[in-house]
N, C-alpha and C positions, 0 to 999 in steps of 0.2 A: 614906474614905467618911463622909458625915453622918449622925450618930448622928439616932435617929426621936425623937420628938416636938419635933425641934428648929425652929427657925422656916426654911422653906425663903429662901435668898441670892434676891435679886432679877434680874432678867436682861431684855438686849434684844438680839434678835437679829434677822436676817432669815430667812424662809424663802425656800423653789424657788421662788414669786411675786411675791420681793422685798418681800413683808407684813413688817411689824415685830413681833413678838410682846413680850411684858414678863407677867411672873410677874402684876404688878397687874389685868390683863385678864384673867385668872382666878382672881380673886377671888369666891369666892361657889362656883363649881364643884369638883368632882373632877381631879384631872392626873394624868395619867402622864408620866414628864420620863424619856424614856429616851435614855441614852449609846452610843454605837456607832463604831465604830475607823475604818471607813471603808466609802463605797457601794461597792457592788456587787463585793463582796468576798461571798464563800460565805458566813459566817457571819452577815454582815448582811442579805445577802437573805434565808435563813431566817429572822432575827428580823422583818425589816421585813413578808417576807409571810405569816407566822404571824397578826401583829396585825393586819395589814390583812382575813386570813381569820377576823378574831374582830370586829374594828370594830362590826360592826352591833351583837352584844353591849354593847361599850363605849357607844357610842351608847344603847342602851335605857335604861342605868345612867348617862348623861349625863355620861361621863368623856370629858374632850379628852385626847387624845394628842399627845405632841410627842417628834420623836428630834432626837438634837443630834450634831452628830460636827464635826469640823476639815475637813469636805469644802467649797469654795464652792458659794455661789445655784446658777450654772452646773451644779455635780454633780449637786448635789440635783433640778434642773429633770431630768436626763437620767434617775436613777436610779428617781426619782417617775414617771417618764414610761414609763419601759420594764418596772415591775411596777405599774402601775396604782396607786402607794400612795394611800390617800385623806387621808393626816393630814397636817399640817406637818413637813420636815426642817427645822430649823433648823442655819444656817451659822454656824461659831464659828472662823474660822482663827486668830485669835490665842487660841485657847483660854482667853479669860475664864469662861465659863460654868462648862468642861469644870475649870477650877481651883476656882474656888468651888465645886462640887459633890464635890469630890477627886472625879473621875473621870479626873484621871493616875496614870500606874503605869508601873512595869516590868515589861517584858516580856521574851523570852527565844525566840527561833528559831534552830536550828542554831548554838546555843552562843552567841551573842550577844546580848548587854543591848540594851535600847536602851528609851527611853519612847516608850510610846503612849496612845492614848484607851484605857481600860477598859468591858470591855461593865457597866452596872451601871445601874440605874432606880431611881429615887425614887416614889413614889406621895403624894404631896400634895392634904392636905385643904382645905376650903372654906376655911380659915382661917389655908393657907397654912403649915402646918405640914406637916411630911415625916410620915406613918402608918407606913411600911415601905420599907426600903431593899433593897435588891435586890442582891447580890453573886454574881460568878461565875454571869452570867447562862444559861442554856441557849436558845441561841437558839428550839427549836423549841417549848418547854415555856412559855416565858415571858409568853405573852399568855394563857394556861389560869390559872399560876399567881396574876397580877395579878387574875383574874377572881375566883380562889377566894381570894383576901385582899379584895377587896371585897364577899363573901358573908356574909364574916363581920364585916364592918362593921355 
């Protein structure tokens, strides 16, 4: 994980629209850069539609949301599609992003290792610096909590 007030790694990726996104295009705003293991798995549809059930919040506060995970365009277009998500997934299958952010890890199911994506979100300021890193995300809690760490911004 990236230690906070560090200068957040640069990034370009696609999203479900095949848009390009790059850390530089939000410069000047708020970010939320959050990691996720894969679509439409349980745990990520509670995170995805938590923030999407908070979005307009985020919106009032002019924070862009972006999730990233190793899913392709194609995933991302069906998962975005069938919970209404309104923010950018961003596609990362060679896990560039997902490394520069250390959001790889091991993991551990029914006795076996094996690495995955780690659910975990950066919140990055205007100036592109990381404010607060996010470990050991709760998916249902985690669009509440990112709100109450920007309240007290």
């Amino acid at each position: 994980m990236l230690k906070e007030k560090t200068l957040a790694p640069d990034f370009a990726a696609q999203d479900q629209h095949e848009n390009t996104h790059t850390l530089k295009m939000y410069e000047g705003q708020w970010l939320l850069l959050y990691f996720y293991p894969k679509d439409d798995t349980p745990g990520c549809v509670a995170e995805a539609c938590s923030i999407a059930e908070a979005f307009p919040d985020f919106q009032k506060l002019n924070i862009t949301v972006l999730g990233v995970s190793k899913d392709t365009v194609t995933s991302h277009q069906k998962f975005a599609q069938k919970y209404n998500l309104p923010f950018p997934l961003l596609s990362d299958p060679e896990k560039t992003i997902i490394r520069a952010y250390k959001a790889l890890g091991m993991k551990k199911m029914f006795g076996k290792e094996y690495e995955d994506v780690l659910r975990i979100s950066y919140l990055i300021n205007p100036t592109g610096h990381i404010v607060k890193a996010y470990s050991k995300v709760n998916p249902l809690t985690h669009a509440q909590n990112v709100l109450a760490t920007l309240a007290s911004h």
